[in-house]
NUDREN-378834 format. One record per residue: residue in three letters; x, y, z negated of N, C-alpha, C in turn. Coordinates in steps of 0.1 Angstrom, whole numbers, plus 5000, padded with zeros to 4 digits. Layout:
<rs>
alaXYZXYZXYZ
...
</rs>
This chain:
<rs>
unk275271577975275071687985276171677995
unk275771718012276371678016277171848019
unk278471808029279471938029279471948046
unk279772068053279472108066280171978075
unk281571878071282071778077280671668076
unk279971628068279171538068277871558077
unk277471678077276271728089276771728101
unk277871788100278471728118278371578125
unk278871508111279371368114277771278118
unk276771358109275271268110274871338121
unk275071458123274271508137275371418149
unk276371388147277171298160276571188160
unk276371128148275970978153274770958157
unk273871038156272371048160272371108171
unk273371188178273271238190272271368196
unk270971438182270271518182269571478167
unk268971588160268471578149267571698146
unk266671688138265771798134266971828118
unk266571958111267372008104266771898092
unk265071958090264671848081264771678084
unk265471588094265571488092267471468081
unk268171558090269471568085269171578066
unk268571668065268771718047268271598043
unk266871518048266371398038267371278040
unk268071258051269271218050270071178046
unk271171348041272071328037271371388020
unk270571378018270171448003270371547997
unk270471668005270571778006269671888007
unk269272048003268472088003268372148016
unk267472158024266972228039267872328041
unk267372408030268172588035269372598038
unk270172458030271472448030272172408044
unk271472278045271772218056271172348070
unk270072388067270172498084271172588082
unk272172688068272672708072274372628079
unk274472528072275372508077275472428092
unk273972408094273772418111274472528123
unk273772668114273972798118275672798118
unk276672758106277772808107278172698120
unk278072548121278272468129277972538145
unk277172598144276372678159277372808159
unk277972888151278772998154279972968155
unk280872828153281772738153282072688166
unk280972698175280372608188280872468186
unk280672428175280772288174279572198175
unk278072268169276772218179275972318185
unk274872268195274672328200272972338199
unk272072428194270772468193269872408202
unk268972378203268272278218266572328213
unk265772438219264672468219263672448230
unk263072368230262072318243260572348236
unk259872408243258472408239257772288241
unk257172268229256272178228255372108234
unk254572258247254072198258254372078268
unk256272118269256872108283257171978280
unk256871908273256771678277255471628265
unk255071568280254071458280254071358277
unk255471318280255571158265255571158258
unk255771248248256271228236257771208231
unk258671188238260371128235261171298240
unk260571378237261171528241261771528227
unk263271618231263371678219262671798212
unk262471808200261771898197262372038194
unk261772138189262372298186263372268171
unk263972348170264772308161265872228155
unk266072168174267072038172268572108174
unk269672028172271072008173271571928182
unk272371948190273171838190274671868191
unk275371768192276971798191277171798207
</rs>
């Protein structure tokens, strides 16, 4: 299981992540990993990134629920 240092360190090297990609990841349970998104976000050490779904037509958008450092 991973610890709030290791969610930072995988959301850095990925440079954005969905919560559920981070938990299957690091092998960790969801709830855990969004909160310690959440404390990472009230830390301002990442930062929340919500784009609607509509707003890209490629496909290479980030999606709702993402991170980044």
């Amino acid at each position: 299981m991973a610890g709030l240092l290791q969610v930072r360190d995988a959301l850095a090297l990925r440079g954005s992540a969905q919560a559920q990609q981070l938990s299957h990841s690091l092998a960790t349970p969801l709830p855990l990993v969004q909160a310690m998104l959440d404390r990472l976000t009230a830390m301002g050490k990442v930062e929340r990134i919500e784009q609607d779904d509509g707003a890209c037509l490629s496909g290479s958008c980030k999606k709702i629920g993402r991170a980044h450092v």
